[in-house]
DRENTIRO-217628 format. One record per residue (C-alpha): residue in one letter; chain; x, y, z. Coordinates in Angstrom, 3 decimals, padded with zeros to 6 digits. Layout:
BEGIN
residuo / cadena / xx / yy / zz
A / A / X / Y / Z
...
% end
This chain:
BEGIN
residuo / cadena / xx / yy / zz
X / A / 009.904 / 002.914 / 009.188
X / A / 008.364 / 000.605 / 006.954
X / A / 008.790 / 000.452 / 003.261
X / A / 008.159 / -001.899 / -000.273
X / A / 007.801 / -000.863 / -003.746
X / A / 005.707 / -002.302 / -006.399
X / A / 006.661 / -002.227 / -010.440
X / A / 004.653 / -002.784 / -012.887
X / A / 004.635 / -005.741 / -014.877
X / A / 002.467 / -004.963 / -017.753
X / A / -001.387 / -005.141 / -017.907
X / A / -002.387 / -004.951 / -014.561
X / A / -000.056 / -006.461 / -012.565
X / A / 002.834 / -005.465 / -010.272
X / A / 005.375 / -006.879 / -008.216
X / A / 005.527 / -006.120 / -004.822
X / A / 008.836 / -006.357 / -003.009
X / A / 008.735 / -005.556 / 001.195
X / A / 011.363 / -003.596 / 002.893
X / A / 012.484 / -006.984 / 004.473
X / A / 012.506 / -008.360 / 000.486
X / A / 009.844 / -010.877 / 000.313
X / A / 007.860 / -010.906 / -003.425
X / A / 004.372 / -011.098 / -004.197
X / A / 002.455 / -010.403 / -007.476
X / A / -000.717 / -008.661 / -007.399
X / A / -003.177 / -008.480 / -010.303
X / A / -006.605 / -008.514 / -011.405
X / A / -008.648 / -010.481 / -013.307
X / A / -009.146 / -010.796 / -016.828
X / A / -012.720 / -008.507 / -016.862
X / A / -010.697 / -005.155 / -016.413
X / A / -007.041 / -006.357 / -017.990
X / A / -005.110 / -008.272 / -015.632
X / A / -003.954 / -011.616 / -016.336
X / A / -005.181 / -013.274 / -012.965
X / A / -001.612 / -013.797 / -011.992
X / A / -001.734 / -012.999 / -008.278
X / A / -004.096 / -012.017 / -005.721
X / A / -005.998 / -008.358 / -005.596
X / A / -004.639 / -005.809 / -003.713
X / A / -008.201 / -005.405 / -001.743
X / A / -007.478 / -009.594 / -000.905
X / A / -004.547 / -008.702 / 000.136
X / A / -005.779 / -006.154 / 002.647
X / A / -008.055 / -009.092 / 004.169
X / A / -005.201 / -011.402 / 003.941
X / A / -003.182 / -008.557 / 006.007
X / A / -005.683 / -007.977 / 008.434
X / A / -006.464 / -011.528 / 009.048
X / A / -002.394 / -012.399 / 009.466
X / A / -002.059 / -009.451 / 011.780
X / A / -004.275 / -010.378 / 014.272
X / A / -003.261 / -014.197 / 013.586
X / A / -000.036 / -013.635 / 014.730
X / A / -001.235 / -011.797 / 017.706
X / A / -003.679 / -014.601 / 019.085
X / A / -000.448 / -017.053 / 018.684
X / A / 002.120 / -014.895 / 020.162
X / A / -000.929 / -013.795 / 023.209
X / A / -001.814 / -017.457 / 023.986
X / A / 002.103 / -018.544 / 023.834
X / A / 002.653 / -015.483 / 026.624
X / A / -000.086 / -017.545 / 028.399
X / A / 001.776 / -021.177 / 028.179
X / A / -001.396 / -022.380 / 026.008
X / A / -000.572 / -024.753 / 023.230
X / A / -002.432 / -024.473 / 019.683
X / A / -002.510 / -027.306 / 017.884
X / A / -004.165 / -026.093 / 014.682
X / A / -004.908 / -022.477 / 013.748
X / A / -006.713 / -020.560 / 010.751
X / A / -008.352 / -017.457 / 010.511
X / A / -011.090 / -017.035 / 007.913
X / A / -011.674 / -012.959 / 006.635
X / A / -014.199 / -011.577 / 004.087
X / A / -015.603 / -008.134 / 003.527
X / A / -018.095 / -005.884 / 001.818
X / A / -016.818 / -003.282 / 000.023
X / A / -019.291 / 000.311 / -000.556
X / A / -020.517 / 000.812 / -003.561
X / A / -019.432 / 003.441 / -005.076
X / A / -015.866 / 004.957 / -005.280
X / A / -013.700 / 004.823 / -003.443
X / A / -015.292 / 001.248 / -002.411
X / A / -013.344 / 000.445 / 000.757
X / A / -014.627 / -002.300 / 003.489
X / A / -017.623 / -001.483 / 005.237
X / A / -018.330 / -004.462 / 006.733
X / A / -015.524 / -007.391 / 007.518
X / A / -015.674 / -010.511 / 009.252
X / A / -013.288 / -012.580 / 010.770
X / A / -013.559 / -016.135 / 011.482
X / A / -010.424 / -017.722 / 013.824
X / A / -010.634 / -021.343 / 014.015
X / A / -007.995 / -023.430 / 016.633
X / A / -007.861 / -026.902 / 017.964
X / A / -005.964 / -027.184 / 021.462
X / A / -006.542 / -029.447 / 024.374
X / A / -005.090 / -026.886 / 026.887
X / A / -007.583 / -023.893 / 025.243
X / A / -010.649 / -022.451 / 026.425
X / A / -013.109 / -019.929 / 025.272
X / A / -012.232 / -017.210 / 027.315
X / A / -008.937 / -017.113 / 027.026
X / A / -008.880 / -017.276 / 023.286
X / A / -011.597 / -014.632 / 023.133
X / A / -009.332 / -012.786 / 025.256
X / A / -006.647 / -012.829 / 023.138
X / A / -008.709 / -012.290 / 019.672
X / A / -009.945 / -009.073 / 021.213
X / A / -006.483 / -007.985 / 022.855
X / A / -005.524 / -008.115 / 018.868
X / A / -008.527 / -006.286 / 017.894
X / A / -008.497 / -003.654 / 020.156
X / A / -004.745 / -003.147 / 020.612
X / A / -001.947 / -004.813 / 019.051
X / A / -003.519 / -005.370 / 015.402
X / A / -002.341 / -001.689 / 013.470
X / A / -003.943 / -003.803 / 010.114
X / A / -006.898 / -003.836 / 012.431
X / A / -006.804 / -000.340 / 013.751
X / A / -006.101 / 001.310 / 010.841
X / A / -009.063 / -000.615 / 009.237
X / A / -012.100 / 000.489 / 012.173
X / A / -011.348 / 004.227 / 011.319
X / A / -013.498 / 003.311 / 008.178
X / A / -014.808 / -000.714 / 008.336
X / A / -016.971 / -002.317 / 010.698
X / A / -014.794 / -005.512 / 011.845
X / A / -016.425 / -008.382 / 013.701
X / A / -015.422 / -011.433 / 014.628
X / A / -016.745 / -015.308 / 015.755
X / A / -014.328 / -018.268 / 016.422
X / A / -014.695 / -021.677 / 016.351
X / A / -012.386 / -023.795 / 019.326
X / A / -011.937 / -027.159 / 018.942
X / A / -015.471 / -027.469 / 016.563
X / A / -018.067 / -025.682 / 018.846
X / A / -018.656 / -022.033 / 017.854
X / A / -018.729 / -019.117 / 019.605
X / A / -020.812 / -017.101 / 019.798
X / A / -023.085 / -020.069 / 018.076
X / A / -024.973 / -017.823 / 015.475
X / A / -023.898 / -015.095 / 012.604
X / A / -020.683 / -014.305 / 011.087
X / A / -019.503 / -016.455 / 008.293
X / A / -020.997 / -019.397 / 006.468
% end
């Protein structure tokens, strides 16, 4: 089982503390109360979603003796708009740099995270549309849509 708890903090913000007791401080900005002291909890979704299936890829291409060199995955989302305003559409960007990677392999592994291993990601598509381009060692693939 996994488990945190958040207290408030005043104004808008909380502290979050994880079941394996790592901190973060969540807020919002100053337009609705918060202070602006920590990321929103809806970024912190994306950021969860986009670590999720980061650590995936890594631990995928390491199973397949591949060797990243540099590694960043870029998220951002559209939210509906009206209440509750979850993600409707999100996009996902992974970006490495590796002399022993090629594009299928890392597309392999980006949609053996997607499709599988991700729960950020699965619990997500019940609701979101989630797509995906990445970028290997500067060329893009596929070459257009996606992020800027």
């Amino acid at each position: 089982m996994f488990k945190g708890t958040v207290t408030w903090q005043g104004g808008m913000c909380f502290e979050g503390i994880s079941g394996s007791n790592h901190r973060v401080i969540m807020d919002t900005g100053k337009e609705i109360g918060g202070t602006d002291r920590g990321p929103r909890p809806t970024e912190m979704l994306l950021m969860a979603l986009a670590g999720c299936s980061g650590i995936d890829v890594v631990h995928i291409l390491e199973k397949m003796h591949l060797t990243i060199d540099e590694f960043s995955v870029a998220v951002e989302g559209d939210r509906a708009e009206v209440d509750p305003k979850f993600f409707t559409d999100i996009r996902l960007l992974y970006s490495l740099k590796g002399a022993q990677l090629t594009p299928d392999k890392v597309e392999r592994a980006i949609r053996l995270s997607q499709e599988k291993y991700c729960s950020v990601a699965n619990n997500l598509n019940k609701v979101s549309s989630i797509v995906f381009a990445f970028e290997l060692n500067g060329q893009r693939f596929p070459e257009k849509g996606y992020l800027a």
